[in-house]
Every structure is written in C-alpha cells, then in structure tokens.
N, C-alpha and C positions, 0 to 999 in steps of 0.2 A: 816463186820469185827466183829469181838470179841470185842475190843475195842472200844472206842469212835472214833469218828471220829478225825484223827489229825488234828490241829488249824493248821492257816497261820502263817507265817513270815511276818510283814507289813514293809515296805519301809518306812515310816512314825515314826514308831517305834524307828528306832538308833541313837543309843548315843555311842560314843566314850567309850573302855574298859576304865576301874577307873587305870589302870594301865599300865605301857611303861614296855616291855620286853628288858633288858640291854642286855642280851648276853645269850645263847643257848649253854648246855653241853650235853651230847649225849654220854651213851655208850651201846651197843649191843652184847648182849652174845648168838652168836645166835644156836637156836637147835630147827628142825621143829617143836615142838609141844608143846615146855617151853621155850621160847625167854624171856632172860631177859633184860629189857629196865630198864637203872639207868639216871635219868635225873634231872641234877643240872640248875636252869632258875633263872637268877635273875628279880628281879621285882621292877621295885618305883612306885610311886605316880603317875599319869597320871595328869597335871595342868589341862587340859581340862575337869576332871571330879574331881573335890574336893570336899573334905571332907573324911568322915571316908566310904570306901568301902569293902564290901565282897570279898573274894578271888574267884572268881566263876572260875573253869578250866573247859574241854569238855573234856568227855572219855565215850568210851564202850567197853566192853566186856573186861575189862581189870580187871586183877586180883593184888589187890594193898596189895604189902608185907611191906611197907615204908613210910613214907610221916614226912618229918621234915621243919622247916621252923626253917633260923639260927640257924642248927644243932641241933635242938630241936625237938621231937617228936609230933607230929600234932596227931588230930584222928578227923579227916574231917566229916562233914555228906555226905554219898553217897547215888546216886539213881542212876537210870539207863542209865543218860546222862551226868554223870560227878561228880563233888563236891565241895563241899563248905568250904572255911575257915572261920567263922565270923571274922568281924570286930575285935572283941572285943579280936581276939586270934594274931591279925600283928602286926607289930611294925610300929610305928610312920611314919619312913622315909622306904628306899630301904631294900632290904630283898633276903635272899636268900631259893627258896623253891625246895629241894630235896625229890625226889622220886624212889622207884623201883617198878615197874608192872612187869608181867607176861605175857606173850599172845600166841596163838597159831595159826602160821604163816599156818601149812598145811593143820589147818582143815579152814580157813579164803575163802571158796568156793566165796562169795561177790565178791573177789577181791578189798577191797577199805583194805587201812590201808598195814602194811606188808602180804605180802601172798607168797605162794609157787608156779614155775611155773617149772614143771617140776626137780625138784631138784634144782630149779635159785630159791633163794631169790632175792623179789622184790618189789618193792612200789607203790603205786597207792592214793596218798594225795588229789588230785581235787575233788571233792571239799572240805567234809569233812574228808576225811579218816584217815588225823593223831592223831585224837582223837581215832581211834583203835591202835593208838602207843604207846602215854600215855599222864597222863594227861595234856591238855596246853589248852589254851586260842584261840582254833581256828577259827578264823576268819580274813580274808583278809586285815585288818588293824594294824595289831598287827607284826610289823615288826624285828628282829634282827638276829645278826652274829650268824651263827652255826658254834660248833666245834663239831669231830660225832669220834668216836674210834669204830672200828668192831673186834669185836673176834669168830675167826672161824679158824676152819683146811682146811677150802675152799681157790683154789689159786687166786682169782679174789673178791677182797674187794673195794667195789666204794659206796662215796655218794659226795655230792655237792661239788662247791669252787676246790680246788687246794688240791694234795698230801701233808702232812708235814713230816708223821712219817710212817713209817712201821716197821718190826720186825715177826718173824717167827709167826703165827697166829695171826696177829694180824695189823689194818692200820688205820690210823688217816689222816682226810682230817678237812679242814680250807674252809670256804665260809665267804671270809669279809665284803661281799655287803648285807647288812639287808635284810631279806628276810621274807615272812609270811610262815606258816608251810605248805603251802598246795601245796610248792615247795620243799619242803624237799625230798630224794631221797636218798635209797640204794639199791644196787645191790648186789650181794653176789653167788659166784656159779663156776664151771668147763667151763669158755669161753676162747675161744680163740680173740686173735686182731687184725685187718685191718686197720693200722695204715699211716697216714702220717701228714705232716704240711701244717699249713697256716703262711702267713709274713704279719702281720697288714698294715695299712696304715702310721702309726712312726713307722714300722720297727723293732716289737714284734712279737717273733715265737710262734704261737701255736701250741700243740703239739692235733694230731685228731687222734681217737679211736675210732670203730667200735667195739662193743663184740656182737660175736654170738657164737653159738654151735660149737665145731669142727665136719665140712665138710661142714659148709656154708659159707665158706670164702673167696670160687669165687663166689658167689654171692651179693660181696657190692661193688665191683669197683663202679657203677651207683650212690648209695645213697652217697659213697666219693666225689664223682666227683657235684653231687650236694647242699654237703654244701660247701667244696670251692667254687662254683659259686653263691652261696647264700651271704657269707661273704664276699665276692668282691664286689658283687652288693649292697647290704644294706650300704658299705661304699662311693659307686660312687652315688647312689642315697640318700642315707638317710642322709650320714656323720655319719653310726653308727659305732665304732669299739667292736672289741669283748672285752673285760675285764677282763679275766682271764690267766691260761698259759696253759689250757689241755680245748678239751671241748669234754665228752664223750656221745658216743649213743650208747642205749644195745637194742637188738631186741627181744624181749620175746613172747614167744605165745601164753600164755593165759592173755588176755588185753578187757578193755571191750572197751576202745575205739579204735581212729588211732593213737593217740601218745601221749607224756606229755613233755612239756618245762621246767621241772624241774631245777636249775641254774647251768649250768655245767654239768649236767647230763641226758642227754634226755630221755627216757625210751618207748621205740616205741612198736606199734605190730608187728610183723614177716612181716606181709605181706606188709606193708609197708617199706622194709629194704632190704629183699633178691628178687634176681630177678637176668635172664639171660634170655637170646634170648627163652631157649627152656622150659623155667618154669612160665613166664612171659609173658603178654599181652602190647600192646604199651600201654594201658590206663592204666595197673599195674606202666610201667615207667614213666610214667605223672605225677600219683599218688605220685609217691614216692617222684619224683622232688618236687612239689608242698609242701609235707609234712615236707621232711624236710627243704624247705625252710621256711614254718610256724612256726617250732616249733625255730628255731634257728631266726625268727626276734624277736618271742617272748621275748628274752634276753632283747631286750628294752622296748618293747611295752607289758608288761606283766609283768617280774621280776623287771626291774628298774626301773617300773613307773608299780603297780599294781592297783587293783580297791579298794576303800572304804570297797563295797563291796560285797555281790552276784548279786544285783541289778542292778550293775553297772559292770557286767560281759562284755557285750558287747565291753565296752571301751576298754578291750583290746584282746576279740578277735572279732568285727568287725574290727577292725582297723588292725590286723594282719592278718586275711583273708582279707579285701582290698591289702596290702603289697604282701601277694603271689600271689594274684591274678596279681599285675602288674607284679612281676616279673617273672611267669609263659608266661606273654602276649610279656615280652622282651624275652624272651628263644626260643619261639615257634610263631605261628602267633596271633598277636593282636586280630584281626575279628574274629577269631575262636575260640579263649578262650573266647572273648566278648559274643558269641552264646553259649558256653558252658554253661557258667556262668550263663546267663539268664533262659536256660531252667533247671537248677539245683533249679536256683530260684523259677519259675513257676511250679517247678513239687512239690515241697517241701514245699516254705514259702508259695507262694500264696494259696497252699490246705491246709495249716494253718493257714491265714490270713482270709478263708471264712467260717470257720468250729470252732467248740468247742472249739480249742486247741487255738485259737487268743490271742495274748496279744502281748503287748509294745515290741519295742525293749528295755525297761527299763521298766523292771513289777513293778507294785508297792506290788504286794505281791506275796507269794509261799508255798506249804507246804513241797513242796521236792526241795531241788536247784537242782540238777541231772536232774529232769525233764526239766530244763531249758537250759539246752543246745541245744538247737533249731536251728531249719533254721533260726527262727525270729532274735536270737541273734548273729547267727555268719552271712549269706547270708543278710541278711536285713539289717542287721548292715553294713556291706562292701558296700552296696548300700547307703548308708546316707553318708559313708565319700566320696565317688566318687562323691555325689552332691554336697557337700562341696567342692571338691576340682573345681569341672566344675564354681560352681558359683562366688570361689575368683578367680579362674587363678593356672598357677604350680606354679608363683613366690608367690601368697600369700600363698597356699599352705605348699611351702618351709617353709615360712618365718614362718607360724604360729606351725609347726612339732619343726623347731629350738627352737622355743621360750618352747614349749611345753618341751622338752628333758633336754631343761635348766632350768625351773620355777619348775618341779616334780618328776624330779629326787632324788627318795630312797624314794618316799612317796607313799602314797595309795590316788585315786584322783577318781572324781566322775565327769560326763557326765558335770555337769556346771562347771568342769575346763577345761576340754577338750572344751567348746564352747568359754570362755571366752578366752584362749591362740587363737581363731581366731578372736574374737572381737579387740582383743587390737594389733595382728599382720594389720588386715589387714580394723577396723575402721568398720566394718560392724557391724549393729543391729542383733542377730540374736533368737531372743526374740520368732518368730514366728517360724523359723526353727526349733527348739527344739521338736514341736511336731511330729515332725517324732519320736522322742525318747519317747513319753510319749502317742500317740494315737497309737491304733491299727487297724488293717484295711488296705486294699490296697487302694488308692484312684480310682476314675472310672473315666476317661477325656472323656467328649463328646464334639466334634466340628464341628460348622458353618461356610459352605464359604458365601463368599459374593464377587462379582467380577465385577467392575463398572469402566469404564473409565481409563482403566490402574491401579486400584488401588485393590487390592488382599484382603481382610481381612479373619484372621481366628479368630476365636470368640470361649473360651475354658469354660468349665463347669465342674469344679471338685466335686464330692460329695465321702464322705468315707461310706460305709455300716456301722450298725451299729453291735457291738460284744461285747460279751461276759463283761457287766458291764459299756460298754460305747456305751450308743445309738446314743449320738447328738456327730458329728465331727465339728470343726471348720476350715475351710481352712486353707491349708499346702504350703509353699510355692513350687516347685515345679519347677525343669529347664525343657527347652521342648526343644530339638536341633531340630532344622526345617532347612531345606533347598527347593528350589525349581527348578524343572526341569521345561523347556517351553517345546513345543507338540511336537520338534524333537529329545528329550531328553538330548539334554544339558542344564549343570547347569547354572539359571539363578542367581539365591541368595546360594551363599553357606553355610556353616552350621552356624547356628545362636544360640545360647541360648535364648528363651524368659524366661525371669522370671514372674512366674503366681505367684500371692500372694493372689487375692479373687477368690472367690467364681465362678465368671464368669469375663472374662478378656479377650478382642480382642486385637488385633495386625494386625498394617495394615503393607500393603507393595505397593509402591509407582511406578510410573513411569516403567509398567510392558508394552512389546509389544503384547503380548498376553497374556489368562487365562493360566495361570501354573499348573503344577500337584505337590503338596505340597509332601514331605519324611517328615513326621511329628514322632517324639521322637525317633530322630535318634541317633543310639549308646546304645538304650534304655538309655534315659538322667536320666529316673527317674522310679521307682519301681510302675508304675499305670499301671492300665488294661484303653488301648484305646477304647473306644467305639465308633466306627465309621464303616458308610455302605460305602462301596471301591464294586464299582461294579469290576465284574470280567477282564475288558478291563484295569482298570487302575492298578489291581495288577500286572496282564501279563507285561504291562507297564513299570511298576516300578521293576518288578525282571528284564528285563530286560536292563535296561537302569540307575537306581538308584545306583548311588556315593558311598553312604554310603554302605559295607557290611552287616550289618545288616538290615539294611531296605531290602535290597536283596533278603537277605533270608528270613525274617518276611514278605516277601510281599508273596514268593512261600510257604513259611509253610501256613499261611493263604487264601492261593487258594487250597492249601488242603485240610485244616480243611472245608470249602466250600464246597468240591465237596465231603470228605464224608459222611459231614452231609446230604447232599442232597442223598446220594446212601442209607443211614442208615434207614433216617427218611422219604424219597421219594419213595425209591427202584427206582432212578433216573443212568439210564447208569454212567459212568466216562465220567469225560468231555474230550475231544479230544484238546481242545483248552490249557488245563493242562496241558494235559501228552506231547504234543510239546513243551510247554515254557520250561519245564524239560526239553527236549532233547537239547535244544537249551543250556543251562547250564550244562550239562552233556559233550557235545561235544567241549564247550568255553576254550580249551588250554589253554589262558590267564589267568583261574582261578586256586587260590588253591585248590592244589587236595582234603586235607581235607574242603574245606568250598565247596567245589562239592558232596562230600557225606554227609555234612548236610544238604545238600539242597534235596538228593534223600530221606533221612530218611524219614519215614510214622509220623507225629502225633503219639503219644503213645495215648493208647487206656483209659488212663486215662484223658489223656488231654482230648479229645474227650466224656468220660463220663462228664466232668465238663462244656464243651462249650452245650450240647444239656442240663443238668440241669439250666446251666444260660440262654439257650435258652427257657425254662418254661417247655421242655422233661424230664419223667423219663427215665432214660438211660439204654438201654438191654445189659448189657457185652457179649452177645453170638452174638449181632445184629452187637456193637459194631468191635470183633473180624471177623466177617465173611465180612464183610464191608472194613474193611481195606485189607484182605487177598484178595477182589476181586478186589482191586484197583490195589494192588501191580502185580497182574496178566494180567493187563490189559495195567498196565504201562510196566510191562516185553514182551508181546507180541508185543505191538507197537514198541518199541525200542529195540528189541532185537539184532539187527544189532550191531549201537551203544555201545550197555551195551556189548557185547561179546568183540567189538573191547576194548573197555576202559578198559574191566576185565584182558584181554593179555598184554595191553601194561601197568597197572599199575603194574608188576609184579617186583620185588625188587632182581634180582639174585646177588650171590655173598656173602659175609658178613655182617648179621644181624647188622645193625644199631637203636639206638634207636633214632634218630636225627627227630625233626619235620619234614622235608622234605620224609623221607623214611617212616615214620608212616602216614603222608596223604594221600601218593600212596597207603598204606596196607589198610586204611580206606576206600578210594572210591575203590579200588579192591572187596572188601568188600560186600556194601555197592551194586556193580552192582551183586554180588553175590545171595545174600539175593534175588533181583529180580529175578533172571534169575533162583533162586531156584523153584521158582512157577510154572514153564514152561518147565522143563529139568529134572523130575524126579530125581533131587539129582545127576545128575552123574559127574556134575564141582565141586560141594563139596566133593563127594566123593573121585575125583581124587585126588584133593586139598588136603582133609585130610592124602591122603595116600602118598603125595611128602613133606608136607610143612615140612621145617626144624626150627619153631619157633611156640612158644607159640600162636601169635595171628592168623595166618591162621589156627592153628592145631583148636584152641579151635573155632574161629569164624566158621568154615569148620561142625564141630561138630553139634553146634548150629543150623546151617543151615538144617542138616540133622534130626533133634531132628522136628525141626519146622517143617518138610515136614511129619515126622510120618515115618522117616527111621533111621537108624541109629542102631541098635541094635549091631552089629558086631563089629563097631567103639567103641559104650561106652564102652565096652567090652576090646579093644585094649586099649582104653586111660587109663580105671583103671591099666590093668597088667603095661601098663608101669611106670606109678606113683605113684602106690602103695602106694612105701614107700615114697612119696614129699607131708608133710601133707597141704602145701596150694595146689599144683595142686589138688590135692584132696577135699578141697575145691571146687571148681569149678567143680571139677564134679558129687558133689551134685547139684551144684545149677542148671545148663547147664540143666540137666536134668527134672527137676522141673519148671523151669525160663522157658525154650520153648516147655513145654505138650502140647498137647492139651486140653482144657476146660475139657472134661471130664474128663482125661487121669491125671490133674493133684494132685488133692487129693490122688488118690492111688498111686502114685508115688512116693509121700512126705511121706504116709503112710509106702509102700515098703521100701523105704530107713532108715526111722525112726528105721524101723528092721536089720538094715546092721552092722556090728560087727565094722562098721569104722566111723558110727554115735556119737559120743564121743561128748555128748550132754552139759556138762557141759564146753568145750571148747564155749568161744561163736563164733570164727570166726568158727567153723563147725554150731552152731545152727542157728547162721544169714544165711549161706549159703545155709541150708535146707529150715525154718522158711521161711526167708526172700524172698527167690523166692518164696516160695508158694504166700505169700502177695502181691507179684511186678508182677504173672501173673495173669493178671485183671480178662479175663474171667475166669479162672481155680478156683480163691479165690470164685468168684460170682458165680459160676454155680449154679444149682438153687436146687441140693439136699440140700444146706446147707452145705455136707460134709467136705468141707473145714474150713468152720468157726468152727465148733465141735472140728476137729483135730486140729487146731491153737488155741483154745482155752485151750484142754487139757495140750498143752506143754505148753502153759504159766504161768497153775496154776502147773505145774510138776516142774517150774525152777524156780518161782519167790521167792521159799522158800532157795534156792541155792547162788540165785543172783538177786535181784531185781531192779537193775541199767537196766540187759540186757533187762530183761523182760518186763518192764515198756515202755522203746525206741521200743518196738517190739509190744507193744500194738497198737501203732498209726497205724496201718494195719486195723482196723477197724475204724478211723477218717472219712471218708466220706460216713459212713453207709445210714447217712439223705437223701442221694439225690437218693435211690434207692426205688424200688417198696416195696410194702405192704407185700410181704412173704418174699420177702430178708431182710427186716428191722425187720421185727418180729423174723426171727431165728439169725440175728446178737445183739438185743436186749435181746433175752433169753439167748446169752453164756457172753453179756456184764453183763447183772443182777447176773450170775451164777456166775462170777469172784466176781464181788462186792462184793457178800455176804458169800466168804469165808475164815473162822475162820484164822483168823493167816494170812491176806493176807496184805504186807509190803505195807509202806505207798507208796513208789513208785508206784508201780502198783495200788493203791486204787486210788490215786490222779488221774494220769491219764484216768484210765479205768472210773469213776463218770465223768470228766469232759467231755468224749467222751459220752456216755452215757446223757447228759445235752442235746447234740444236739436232741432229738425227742423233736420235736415241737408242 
C-alpha cells in the first residue's frame, strides 16, 4: 500500500461516547449527484463520561456547506474521518448541533452510506456507512428517536418508524424506538407494492409492504407468505410482538449483502425477495424463507436490544441466525436443516477456524469491521447459543430470553449481559463457558472405550489447535449428546448430554447386557471435530440402525470420506460394502426424501482436500476431482436399478409447490440424477431439461449436463429464454463456471468475463462469475495457475469500486497453506501482487496480509 499500514480497533480500547444523542432530525433533498442532507442532533453530557469533552462526529466524503451549534456558526477541524468541536467552543449543558453536507448518492459505487440502485435511492448503514450520510457519532451505542422528511418528485419516499406527513414531493416518517444510526434506512424511487396485513397478538393491524420494480410483483407471494409466518412464529415462540403500524421490505439489486434489518424498513437484495416456480430454485425458496425470517426477528434481537458494539456483533446476529435457524427447522424438516446447518458450518467456519482468518466469536480487535462478518460470527455464534440452550433446558432457556428482552430493552448490551441474563435466570456458573466467545479455534474430541462387566466407559480428551495470537487453549466446556445402541441395534440409553468441563473426562455407564455401539455428539451437540477410528462395520452399523438423524447421516458421509480417501490416496477400488449400505438408504421409504439425498451427496472436494491435509497429505485437486467422479460411477452402475426406479417415482407432476415435502422429492430426484448422469450419457437430463416446467429441475438438469461436458445447446436455450431475468442470469454465469471441468474452468470465467451481460460492478453478477470460479476446487487449483491470475485481476479491478465485495471475495485463497510447493508459490505471487498495490482499501489489505500470514 501507499499508505501506512492501517492500525487496529482494540476491544480493550472503549469508553462510552462523552455524549447521549436526544433526538435525530433528518432532512433529504434528494438529486443523484448533489443530495442535500440538513441534520439538526441534539446532544448533552453523557454521566458516564464527565467532564469537559470534544464534540468528535464520523464522516466521509461528505461536503460540509454548515455546521452551527445553538444556531451559532461552528468552523470544526476537518480530516478525512470526520471532525472536531473543542471543548472549549460547547456549552456547558445539552446543545443543539446543526448541519448541511452534500454527497453524491450515484457516483457512491461502494455501496455503504446513501447510493444509487438503478434509479432506486437507497441505503446501506451496517456497519459504518452513515457517516457517508453526514456527520454523527457512529457507533452502535449511541442510540435515539429519528424524525427523517424526504424531498423528491420520486412517488415512493420510505425511511424507518411509522408514516406521519406527506404532501406533493415531499414525506415525513417518525421511528420512536431509539435506535443507532447503522439502522437508519431510506428508500426513494419508481416501485410499486405487494401489500397485505398482519393482526398482533393484542390485536394490532400491521399494515405489510413489499416494493419492488413494476413486473416483479408476481414474484413476492412467497417472501409475503414468509414474514407472516415469521411474525406468528417469533410471538408463539419467543412472546415477541411487532411494534410499529407498517413494516416495509424493498428488494434492490445492487446490495453487497443478503439483506438489512433496518427498523421498519428492511432493505434486501433481489435475489432474495423475487422468486416463482420458473425463475427460482427450491434452495432460492428456502433462502428467501429463512432470510426474511432473519431480518424481521432482528426487530428484537438486534434494533431493540443492539450490541455495545462491533465486537459484540455476534450477540445479535448469532443469536438471530440461531432463531431462523429454529424456525426454518419448524417450517420444514428438523434433521435436515440440522445437516444443512452443519455442513454450511464445516464448509465455512471450520475452514476459518484452521486457517489465517481464525478469530473469536468476540474478536478482540479489527481493522475493518466489514471483515467481520463471518462464518465465526454469525454460524459459530448460533452454535454457542444452541449449547446454551441444550445445557439449561427449553424452560431455562425461555426463562433466561424473558429476562433478557426485559432487563435490555432500548439499550446496547455486550456478551457479559447476555451470559449473565442466564446466570441469574437459571443459577448456573457460566464463567468457563464464555470461552467459546473469547477463544478461537475448533475444539478436537478424542475418545476411549473401556468395557468391563457390564459397565461402558467413554473417556473424552478435548485439545483446541492453536491460532492466530492464541497458542495455549484452556478447556471449554462442551455438551456431548451420546446415546447407545446394543448389537441388534436397539436403543439401549437414549440420548444423553454429557457435560465435559476438563481437559479429559470419562463417563461411565452402568448395568449394560452387552458392549454397546455408542452414537456419540449426536445432533452435533457442539461445534468440535470428533476424532475417533470407527472401523467400517460399525459405520454401516450405525447408518443403519442409529436413532438420531444425524449420526445417520455423519455415519454414511464418513464411510465416504473413507472410501475416497482410500481410492485418492490408495488408488483402492470403491468399497462394495458402501455402495450397498447406500442402496439400502436410498431404497428405505420410511425416510425423508430430502435427508435420502443427503445421504447420496459426494463429500465436496473441499472437504476432502482438508481431511487428506489433516490426514499429513498434500491434497491433489485434480486427484481429488477424478476420485470422486469415479465413485459416483461406480455408485451409479451398482445401483442403477434402484436410482432409475427412485428418479421416476420422485417425480412432482401437477402444480409447482414450494412446500418441504415436494422440494425433498425434487432433491433426491436430483440427487439420483447427478448419479445416473455418469452412466447414461446426459440423456435423463437432457430429457429433463427439455420437459421440466420449474426453475429447480431446469437449472439442476443443466448442471448435470455442464458436469458431463454436454450441454452446449441447452446453455444456449436457457440464456435466450432469460435474457432479460437479471437473477436467472445470474445463474447462468455461475452454472457454467461452477460445474467446468478443471481445465475447462478458467477460460470459461475468462469467456464470460467478456459477455456484454457481465455487469461486473453489480456484485450479485460478479459473485456469480468470481464466486464459482473460487467454489470449483479443481478448476481454481489446476496447476497452470490460471485461475489464480484471472481471480486476482478482478479483485484488484473492483476493490477500487467496492471494497466490502472484494475483500469477502478474497477468502477464495484462504486455504492456499495446505497445497503443494508450485501451487502455493503462484497463489503467494498474486497474494504479494495484491498487497502491494498503491491505493489498495484497507478491506482488502487486511484480509489479503492476514491470508498471506498463513505461509509457515
């Protein structure tokens, strides 16, 4: 960089603003390229920080025409991150400091602060962005009531809180719940509404609002239908109600995230909002469900109880992703969201839990908060309060959420009030549990049997690796759900919690007729990698005869991972003794359809690079890829009966439902597809592509023929017909890229990079191009390098654009360490190349040096 290196934010460092924000005045004169922002903040004395303090506000790029304080003309010191009042120029007591800035909403490419999205005025505040609004005091602790007046000839004027005033150009809204700026929220633009209500639980009408573009307005029944179900649910389980009289969601397309819980006003990407049978995939409707039931629990767990403050990010959104996570698992099937969730975890946090990018679920320092939006904070975070909740019970649980909503409500609250509202609910110590939130690391459980006279013992050994600033771990505490089957596979002990607290910790079990076969960290109770040798007789076993769902399935994914390390690393046949426990689960009626076709899924080729590096292999992505491919052929040959019969009968005729039940049968339909693709020359996808009348068989059908090295006629079909549907088009970047072949896939991403529909500054087009390149293993790894070059170029081409996207887009070279001597050298030369240039945003600097740390 040009620059010094940017300094950290320390965790250690904060002190309370010198000042309490009374009330928030907001007016908006808006014109893409000279938006005039007038903002009247009153200010007093903060008790918790006394004596004589500096007025210090946060701004950028703003152009300040104004600044009076008690109607009196100020002349501030400015630099480039805000300015200063001295002391010596406030008054004694409360005060009122008016301002007007300037800013330029179209040329704001970043996307954080106000920016342009297609002629939609739009906002994007999380984390820092409304210091590109003007200037205020942003930080997640600094809480009060906005009143916001928008002046525009545009017919759609929205920001937080409730309607008060409107008038021919011109609309005033009221948010009376104190709020920090980094939920502030306008909208502005030509949308149209998809509109209905909700009736509280005391029997308050809200009134719900959908804006998107006119002609996407048969495309929100789905995302309607799942915040009502969201707002029903959060009141039957949480006791939450909503708190205002309107709650609106606008669908925008250029967003660098998947949504914003802004108070009253949500503010989503596209892609998560529009959606129908023939533009949409079932995992798009899952998506969307999920999402916004995320952003709408955030109303409590988030607005009406925020965090201190970045540090303490987690708190409310681990604890909000735990919340959709349940209620995704009441909507649809439990076990199957539970599998979901896990391998979302283990593809994500755990490959940042072993690598450079490690840190707390509560960092203690940062030099970009944006970079923190992580697996570790949102995924890892949801996995601490599910321990929490396994190890009080639902009723303590309850009891400690109540306490919680009542003790912190309209404040900004920090990880030791969230533990302590369970101390004092439910009398537990939990002094030693905290370090889930304060160490980094996954823990590694290794266990001993022991089996004597009827009496079982399992004997556990947890150790955390050591990362990035913290070498020595201390034991965690740790639920373990165990249960035990005896040898004709009924359950003898059902499921149990042990609670591990040291270091090494046994647990017997008593008055046993025979040795039992243990289901150990069933439900996956806790976020550790099991380290234990399960000969192949007792996996088979256990998939098929094991209680829990999960273990089920963790028993047959792990008889995979088995057999193809042994094909990879051995050139060892497929085991036959495998591919029948499969069929034998393939063929079991009794199972869900969707938890049938998680069971047939291959290991991702990632996963598989990380079990042969943690096995002491350096991992060959091409050995990898061809390894798998001859499984899944092996597997389709032997069962071909079988998979043809299940592929017919999972077939869904009639009208496209998005219901769990219909989206399981399209999954394992799927899922026998993909097989049977290996063995059948493409001609049941092809057929498939050329009948199916919805999004997920059209695009899975696709895929299938992409993967086989056919397809060329199809991709061809699918652009003419969606042309003009800028998310289907989406996917048809990535479809194509995402299932290359290895060599096949650099010039592909290259090819496309050139397509006049490449619209690179969008980022859901640049993640769809980008992003597959990165997500096909062999194709990024093949061994010209080419991939890495070309993924490097566009990151130093956009980072100057938007350095939020590009930064999230770097971790594509996070597990460069565990690869050979020339693939680490040419990913080492374009990670140096990044580093070292002029003008390159601290986002991407930060990340790109800390991934770059890991050469050992």
């Amino acid at each position: 960089m040009k620059d010094a290196a940017p300094q950290p934010t320390l965790l250690a460092d904060y002190r309370p603003y010198p000042f309490d924000v009374t009330g928030v005045e907001l007016t908006f004169r808006l014109s893409p390229e000279a938006t005039r922002v007038v903002a009247r903040i009153g200010f007093a004395p903060n008790p918790a920080r006394p004596g004589r303090n500096d007025l210090r506000l946060d701004g950028e790029k703003l152009k300040l025409h104004s600044a009076k304080i008690d109607s009196k003309p100020v002349k501030p010191d400015q630099d480039a991150e805000g300015l200063t009042v001295p002391a010596s120029q406030l008054p004694d007591g409360p005060f009122t400091w008016d301002a007007e800035v300037e800013i330029d909403p179209k040329g704001n490419t970043a996307l954080e602060g106000l920016y342009m999205s297609g002629g939609i005025y739009c906002t994007q505040c999380e984390a820092e962005g409304f210091r590109k609004i003007t200037y205020y005091p942003d930080r997640p602790d600094v809480m009060a009531p906005f009143k916001v007046r928008i002046e525009s000839d545009l017919p759609v004027l929205l920001s937080n809180g409730n309607p008060t005033a409107k008038g021919k150009g011109w609309a005033e809204w009221t948010d009376p719940w104190p709020k920090p700026a980094y939920l502030f929220a306008l909208v502005a633009g030509d949308l149209v509404a998809v509109s209905d209500t909700f009736t509280t639980m005391s029997g308050k009408t809200v009134d719900l609002n959908i804006w998107v573009r006119e002609g996407d307005e048969d495309r929100c029944a789905y995302a309607m239908d799942s915040l009502i179900r969201s707002m029903k649910w959060d009141e039957e389980v949480y006791g939450r109600e909503y708190d205002l009289d309107v709650f609106n969601i606008v669908a925008i397309d250029d967003f660098n995230m998947g949504a914003m819980e802004n108070k009253g006003l949500n503010i989503f990407n596209s892609k998560l909002v529009l959606a129908s049978p023939e533009t949409a995939t079932d995992g798009d409707f899952e998506r969307i469900e999920g999402v916004i039931a995320h952003e709408y629990f955030h109303n409590w767990t988030g607005d009406r109880i925020t965090c201190r403050d970045w540090f303490q990010l987690c708190l409310k959104e681990g604890l909000t992703v735990f919340r959709d996570q349940q209620f995704t698992s009441d909507m649809r099937s439990e076990p199957v969201k539970r599998i979901e969730d896990v391998l979302t975890l283990r593809a994500r946090q755990f490959r940042e839990d072993m690598g450079p990018l490690a840190h707390p679920v509560r960092p203690e320092s940062y030099i970009e908060i944006n970079n923190f939006y992580t697996a570790t904070v949102y995924e890892k975070g949801a996995e601490v309060i599910g321990m929490l909740k396994r190890l009080v019970g639902d009723d303590g649980y309850r009891k400690a959420l109540d306490l919680y909503f009542e003790r912190h409500d309209g404040e900004a609250a920090t990880i030791e009030d969230w533990l302590m509202v369970f101390e004092d609910a439910t009398g537990r110590d939990l002094t030693q549990f905290k370090r889930w939130y304060t160490d980094a690391g996954t823990p590694r459980l290794t266990v001993a049997e022991d089996w004597s006279d009827g009496s079982f013992t399992l004997t556990f050994t947890q150790k955390t690796p050591p990362t990035p600033g913290q070498d020595k771990k201390k034991p965690r505490v740790i639920p373990i759900a165990v249960g035990l089957l005896n040898p004709n596979g009924d359950e003898v002990v059902p499921t149990m919690i042990l609670e591990m607290t040291k270091a090494t910790q046994s647990f017997r079990f008593e008055e046993l007729a025979s040795r039992p076969v243990p289901s150990i960290l069933r439900g996956f109770s806790a976020p550790v990698v099991l380290d234990r040798d399960v000969p192949a007789e007792e996996r088979a076993f256990l998939l098929a005869h094991d209680t829990d769902p999960f273990n089920k399935w963790e028993s047959g994914r792990a008889l995979a991972k088995d057999v193809l390390v042994s094909m990879i690393g051995k050139d060892e046949a497929p085991s036959q003794s495998f591919i029948d426990a499969l069929g034998r689960v393939l063929t079991n009626d009794s199972l869900d359809p969707a938890f049938r076709a998680l069971c047939l899924r291959m290991p991702s080729e990632d996963d598989l690079a990380q079990t042969l590096h943690d096995a002491g292999q350096v991992p060959d992505p091409e050995a990898i890829h061809a390894g798998r491919g001859a499984l899944s052929k092996a597997i389709a040959r032997s069962l071909q009966k079988p998979l043809v019969a299940t592929y017919d009968a999972m077939a869904t005729p009639g009208e496209f439902a998005p219901d769990a039940t219909s989206a399981g049968k399209r999954a394992l339909r799927l899922a026998c597809l993909w097989l049977l693709n290996h063995i059948d020359n493409g001609t049941r996808a092809a057929a498939l592509f050329a009948s199916a009348d919805n999004m997920t068989e059209s695009h899975g059908a696709l895929a299938c023929l992409i993967e086989g090295g056919r397809g060329t006629r199809e991709i061809g079909a699918f652009y003419e017909r969606w042309k003009d549907n800028r998310l289907v088009i989406d996917k048809w970047f990535m479809v194509q890229v995402l299932h290359a072949a290895p060599k096949d896939a650099a010039p592909t991403a290259e090819r496309l990079a050139e397509h006049p529909d490449f619209e690179w500054t969008n980022p859901n087009r640049f993640r769809a191009l980008l992003g597959a390149l990165g997500a096909n293993h062999a194709g990024f790894h093949e061994t010209s390098g080419r991939a890495y070059r070309f993924y490097a170029d566009w990151l130093l081409k956009l980072d100057p654009l938007n350095p939020q996207t590009t930064a999230r887009m770097s971790t594509a070279f996070e597990t460069w360490s565990r690869y050979d001597v020339d693939r680490k050298s040419m990913i080492r030369a374009e990670l140096d190349r990044i580093a070292a240039t002029e003008g390159l945003s601290r986002d991407t600097y930060e990340m790109v040096t800390r991934i770059r740390a890991a050469d050992a």
